[in-house]
C-alpha positions as CSV (number, residue, x, y, z in Angstrom):
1,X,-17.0,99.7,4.9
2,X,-14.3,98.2,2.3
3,X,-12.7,95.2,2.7
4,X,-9.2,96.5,4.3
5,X,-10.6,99.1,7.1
6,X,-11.2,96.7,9.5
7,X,-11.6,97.5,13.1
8,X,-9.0,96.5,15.4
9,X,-10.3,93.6,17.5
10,X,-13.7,92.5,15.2
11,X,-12.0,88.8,14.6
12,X,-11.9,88.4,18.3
13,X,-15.4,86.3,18.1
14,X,-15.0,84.5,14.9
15,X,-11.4,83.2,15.7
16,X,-12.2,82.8,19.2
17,X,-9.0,83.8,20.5
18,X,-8.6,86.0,23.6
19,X,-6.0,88.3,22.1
20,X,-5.6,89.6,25.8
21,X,-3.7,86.1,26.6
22,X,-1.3,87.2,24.7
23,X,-0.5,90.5,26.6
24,X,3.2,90.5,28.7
25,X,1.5,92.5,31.9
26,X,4.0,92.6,35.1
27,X,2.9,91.2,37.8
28,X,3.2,93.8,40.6
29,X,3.0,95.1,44.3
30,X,1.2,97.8,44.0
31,X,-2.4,98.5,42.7
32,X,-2.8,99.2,39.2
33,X,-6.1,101.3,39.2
34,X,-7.4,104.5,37.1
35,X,-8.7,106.5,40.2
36,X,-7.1,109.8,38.0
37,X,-10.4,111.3,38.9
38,X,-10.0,110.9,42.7
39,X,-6.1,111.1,43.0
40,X,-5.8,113.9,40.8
41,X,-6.9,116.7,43.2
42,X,-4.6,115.3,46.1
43,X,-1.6,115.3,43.4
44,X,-2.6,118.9,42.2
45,X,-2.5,120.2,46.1
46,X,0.7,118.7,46.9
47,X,2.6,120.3,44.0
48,X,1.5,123.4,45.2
49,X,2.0,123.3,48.2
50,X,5.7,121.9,47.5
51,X,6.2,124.4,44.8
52,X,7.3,121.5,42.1
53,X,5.9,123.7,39.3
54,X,8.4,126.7,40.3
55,X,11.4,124.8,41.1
56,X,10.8,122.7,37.6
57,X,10.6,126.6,35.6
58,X,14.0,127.1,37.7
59,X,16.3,124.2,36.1
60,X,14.8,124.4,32.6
């Protein structure tokens, strides 16, 4: 690998900095958790059933 294609995040360890410290990350009310796989099927059945994908087609 040259010189100048480092990968993003190798001088974590040899700096010892936490580069996630320096992240702005809202504190909120609500969980923030990737359940996609779980949620997606209950999202999926509900826009059917509500017909979002028909009434979307109809104002565009």
């Amino acid at each position: 690998m040259a010189k100048n294609d480092e990968v993003v995040g190798t001088g974590d360890k040899a700096s010892g900095r936490n580069w996630g410290e320096t992240l702005y990350l809202p504190k909120t009310d609500f969980p923030m958790r990737a359940g996609l796989p779980k949620l997606e099927p209950k999202l999926l059945e509900r826009w059917e059933k509500i017909g979002l994908y028909d009434k979307l087609r109809d104002v565009a």
